[in-house]
N, C-alpha and C positions, 0 to 999 in steps of 0.2 A: 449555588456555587458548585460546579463540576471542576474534576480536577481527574487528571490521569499520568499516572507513574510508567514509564515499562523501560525494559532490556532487553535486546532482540541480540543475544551473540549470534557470531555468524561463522558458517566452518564449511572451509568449500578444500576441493584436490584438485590437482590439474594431472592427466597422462598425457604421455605421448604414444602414438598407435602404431608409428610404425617406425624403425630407425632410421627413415630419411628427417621425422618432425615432420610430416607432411601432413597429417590428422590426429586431430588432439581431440580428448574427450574432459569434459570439468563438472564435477557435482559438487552438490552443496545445498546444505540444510541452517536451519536459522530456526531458534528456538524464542518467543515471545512469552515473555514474563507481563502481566499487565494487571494493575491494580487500578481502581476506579472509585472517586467517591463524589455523593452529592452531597450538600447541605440545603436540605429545603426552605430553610431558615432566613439564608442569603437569599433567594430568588425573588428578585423584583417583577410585579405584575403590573399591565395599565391600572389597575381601581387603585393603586399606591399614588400613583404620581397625576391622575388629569380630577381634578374634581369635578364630580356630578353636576353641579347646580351649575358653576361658573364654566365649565369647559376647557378650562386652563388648567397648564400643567404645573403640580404643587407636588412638590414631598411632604408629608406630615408626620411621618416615620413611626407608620401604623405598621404594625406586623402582618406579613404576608396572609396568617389565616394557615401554612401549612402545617402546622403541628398544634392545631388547635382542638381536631378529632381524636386523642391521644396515639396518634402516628408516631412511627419513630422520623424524626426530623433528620436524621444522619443516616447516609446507607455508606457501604461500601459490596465492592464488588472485587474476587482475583479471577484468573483464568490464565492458563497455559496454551501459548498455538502455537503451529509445530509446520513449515513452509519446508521447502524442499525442489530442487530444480537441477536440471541438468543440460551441458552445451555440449554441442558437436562441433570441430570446427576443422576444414581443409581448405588449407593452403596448396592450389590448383597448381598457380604458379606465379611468378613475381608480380603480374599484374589481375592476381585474381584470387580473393580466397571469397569462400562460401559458412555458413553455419545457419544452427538452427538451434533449437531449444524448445523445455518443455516444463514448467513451473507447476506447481500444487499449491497450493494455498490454506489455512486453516482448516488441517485435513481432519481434526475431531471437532469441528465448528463449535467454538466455544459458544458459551451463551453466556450474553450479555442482558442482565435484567435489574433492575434494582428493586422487583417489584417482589423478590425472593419463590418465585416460583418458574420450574421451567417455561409456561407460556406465557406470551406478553397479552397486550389489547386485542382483545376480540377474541380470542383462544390462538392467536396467531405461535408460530415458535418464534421467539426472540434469539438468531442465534444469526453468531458469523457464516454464515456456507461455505464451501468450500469454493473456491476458484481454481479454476483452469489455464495456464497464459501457453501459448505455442508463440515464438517468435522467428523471425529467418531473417536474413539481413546479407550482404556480398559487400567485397570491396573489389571496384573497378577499377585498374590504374588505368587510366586515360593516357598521362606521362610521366615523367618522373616528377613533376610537383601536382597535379592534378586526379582525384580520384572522385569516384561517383561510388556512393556505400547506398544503396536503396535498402528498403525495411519494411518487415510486416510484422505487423503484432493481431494477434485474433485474443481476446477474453473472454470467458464464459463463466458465468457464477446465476442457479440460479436459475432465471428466466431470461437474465439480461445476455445480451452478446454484443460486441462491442469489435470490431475491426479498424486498426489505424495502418496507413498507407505512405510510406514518406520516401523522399530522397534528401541526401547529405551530400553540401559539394565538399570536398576536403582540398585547400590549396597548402600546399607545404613550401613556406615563407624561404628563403635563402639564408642558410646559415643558422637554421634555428635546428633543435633537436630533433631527432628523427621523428619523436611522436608528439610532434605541436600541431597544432589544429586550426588554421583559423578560419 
């Protein structure tokens, strides 16, 4: 039985950069509370439920076997992560704004272990890494109900890198609120 608790408050600002409003700048940091527990006790394995001889599946409500070594059957885990990110954003002109941004992620890479030591299996570190996100995005006004928003996201954490590539068509319905979307 794993189970996981957290509170991630979140505290960001918005400026304006120039007194037309024409470039705006927004940061913002996010602090994660997280608590973790196993019960090894709960954790169902095949040898519980298919019987050897007959090959069918049975419950007999035989104990897992994990806290049989005098393990402790209960762990818990807490950690603090600490995320942070910042936007740019100009508004070119009625049918044009631009932005960009730049995320951090689990900037002291918590480590996640239940095994109570810093390295996991194999002598590996068990720990969140940090990530890196860059994103850029534009809004096109085509016409007055019609916009094209394209988007890039690039991630890196790690060894992994990961690039997403999209377009957003935005029609803006007759009589609906400025900022509905559909």
């Amino acid at each position: 039985n794993l189970s996981t608790i957290q509170a991630e408050p979140t505290f960001a600002y918005f400026l304006d950069l120039d007194k037309d409003k024409k470039m705006h700048v927004s940061s913002g940091i996010q602090l994660d509370f997280t608590h973790k527990s196993i019960d090894y006790y709960k954790l169902y394995f095949e040898s519980q439920f298919v019987d050897p001889l007959t090959g069918f599946a049975t419950y007999d409500g035989t104990n897992n076997g994990e806290g049989a070594l005098g393990t402790d059957i209960y762990k818990s885990i807490n950690h603090i992560d600490f995320n942070w990110g910042n936007l740019f954003l100009y508004n070119m002109n009625k049918n044009l704004d631009i932005w960009g941004g730049l995320v951090f992620t689990h900037l002291p890479s918590p480590k996640e272990t239940f095994k109570g030591q810093p390295l996991g299996f194999g002598g590996v570190r068990n720990a969140l890494n940090d990530r890196e996100v860059a994103h850029f995005g534009a809004r096109i006004g085509l016409s007055d109900k019609l916009d094209l928003r394209p988007s890039l996201l690039l991630q890196f954490q790690s060894k992994s890198r990961e690039a997403n590539i999209g377009t957003l068509v935005e029609y803006n319905l007759k009589g609906a609120p400025d900022n509905f979307t559909l």
